[in-house]
PLY file of the C-alpha trace (Angstrom):
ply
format ascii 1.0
element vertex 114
property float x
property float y
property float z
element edge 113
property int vertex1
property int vertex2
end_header
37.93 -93.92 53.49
37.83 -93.28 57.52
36.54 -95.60 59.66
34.89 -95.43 62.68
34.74 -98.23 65.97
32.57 -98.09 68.75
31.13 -100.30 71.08
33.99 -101.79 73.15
34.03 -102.31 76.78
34.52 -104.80 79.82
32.07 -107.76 80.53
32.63 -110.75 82.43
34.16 -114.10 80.61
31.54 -116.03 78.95
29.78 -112.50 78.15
29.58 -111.27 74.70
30.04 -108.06 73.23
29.26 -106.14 69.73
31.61 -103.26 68.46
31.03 -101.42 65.78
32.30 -99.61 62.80
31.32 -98.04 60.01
33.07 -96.59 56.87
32.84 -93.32 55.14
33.05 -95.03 51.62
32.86 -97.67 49.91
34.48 -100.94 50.26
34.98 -104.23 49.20
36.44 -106.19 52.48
36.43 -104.99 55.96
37.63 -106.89 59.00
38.69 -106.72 62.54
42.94 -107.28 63.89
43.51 -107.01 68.16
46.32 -106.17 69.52
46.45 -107.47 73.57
49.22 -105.63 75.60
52.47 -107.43 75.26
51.47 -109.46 72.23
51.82 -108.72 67.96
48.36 -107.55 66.05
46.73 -110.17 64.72
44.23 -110.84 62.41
40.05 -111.56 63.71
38.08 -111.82 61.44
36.81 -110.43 57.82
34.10 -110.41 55.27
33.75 -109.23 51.71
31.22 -106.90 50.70
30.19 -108.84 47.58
29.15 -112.39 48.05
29.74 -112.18 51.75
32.27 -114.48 52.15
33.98 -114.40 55.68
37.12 -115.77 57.18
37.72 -116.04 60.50
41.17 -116.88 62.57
40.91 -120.32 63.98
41.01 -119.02 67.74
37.60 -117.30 67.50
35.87 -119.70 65.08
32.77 -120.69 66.49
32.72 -117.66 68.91
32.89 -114.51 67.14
30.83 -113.30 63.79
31.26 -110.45 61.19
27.34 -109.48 60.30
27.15 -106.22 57.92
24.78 -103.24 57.49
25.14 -103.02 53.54
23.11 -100.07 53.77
25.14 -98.51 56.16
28.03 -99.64 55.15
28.69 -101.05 58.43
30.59 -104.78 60.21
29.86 -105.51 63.62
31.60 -108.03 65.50
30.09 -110.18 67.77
31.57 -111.71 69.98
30.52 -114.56 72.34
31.47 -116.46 74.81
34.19 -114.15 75.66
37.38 -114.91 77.26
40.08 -113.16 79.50
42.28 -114.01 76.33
40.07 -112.05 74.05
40.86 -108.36 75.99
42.92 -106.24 73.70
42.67 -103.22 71.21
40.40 -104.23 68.51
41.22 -102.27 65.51
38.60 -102.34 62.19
40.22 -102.65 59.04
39.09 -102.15 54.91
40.28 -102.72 51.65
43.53 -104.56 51.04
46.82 -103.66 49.42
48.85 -106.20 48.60
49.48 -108.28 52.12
48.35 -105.62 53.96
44.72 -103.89 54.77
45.17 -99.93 53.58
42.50 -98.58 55.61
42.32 -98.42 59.58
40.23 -97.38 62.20
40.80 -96.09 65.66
40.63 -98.77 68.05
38.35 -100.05 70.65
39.44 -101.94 74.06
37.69 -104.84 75.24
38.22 -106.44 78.14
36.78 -109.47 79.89
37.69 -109.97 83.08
37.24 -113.78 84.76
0 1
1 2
2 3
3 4
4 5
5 6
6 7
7 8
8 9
9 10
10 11
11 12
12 13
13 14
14 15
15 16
16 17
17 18
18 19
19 20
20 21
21 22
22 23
23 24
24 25
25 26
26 27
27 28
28 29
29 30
30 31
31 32
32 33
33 34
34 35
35 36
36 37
37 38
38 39
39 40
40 41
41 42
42 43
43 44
44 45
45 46
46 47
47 48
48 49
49 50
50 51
51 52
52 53
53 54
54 55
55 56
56 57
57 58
58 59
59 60
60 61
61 62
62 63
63 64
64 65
65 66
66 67
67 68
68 69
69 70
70 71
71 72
72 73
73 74
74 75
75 76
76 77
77 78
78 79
79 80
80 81
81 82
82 83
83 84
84 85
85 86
86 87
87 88
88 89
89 90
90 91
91 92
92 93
93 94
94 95
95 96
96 97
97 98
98 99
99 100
100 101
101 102
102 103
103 104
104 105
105 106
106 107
107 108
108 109
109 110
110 111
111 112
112 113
């Protein structure tokens, strides 16, 4: 399975943005980790294909969402009410393997500037 992120960029704090990615195959969980400069990856958010159940780490909760394209096998992040805290690498993510997710995409910078 490849994936594929898009849709990063900068915009102002209190902005919102919506990146993209899509997978070549099928899934059955896809997420989102960052990774700002200086700091460990950490985990976003995720949702599972069947059901749609999502989990979300508690610093975006109430901020960010995981919608889907089932049909295009697609996750979307959006993400409102951005901070400067929020710029990093955001990397999309499928499938897990053991305590780990197997499948990763390229990532996509986001910045918000304040």
């Amino acid at each position: 399975v490849q994936l594929q992120a898009s849709g990063g960029g900068l915009v102002q704090a209190g902005g919102s943005l919506r990146p993209s990615c899509a997978a070549s195959g099928r899934t059955y969980i896809m997420g989102w980790f960052r990774q700002a400069p200086g700091k460990e990856r950490e985990f976003v958010a995720a949702i599972r294909w069947s059901g749609g159940s999502t989990y979300y780490a508690d610093s975006v909760k109430g901020r960010f969402t995981i919608p889907r394209d089932n049909a295009k096998n697609t996750v979307y992040l959006q993400m409102n009410s951005l901070k400067p805290d929020d710029t990093a690498v955001y990397y999309c993510v499928a499938d897990r393997e053991g305590n780990e997710f197997r499948y990763w995409g390229q990532g996509t910078l986001v910045t918000v500037s304040s």
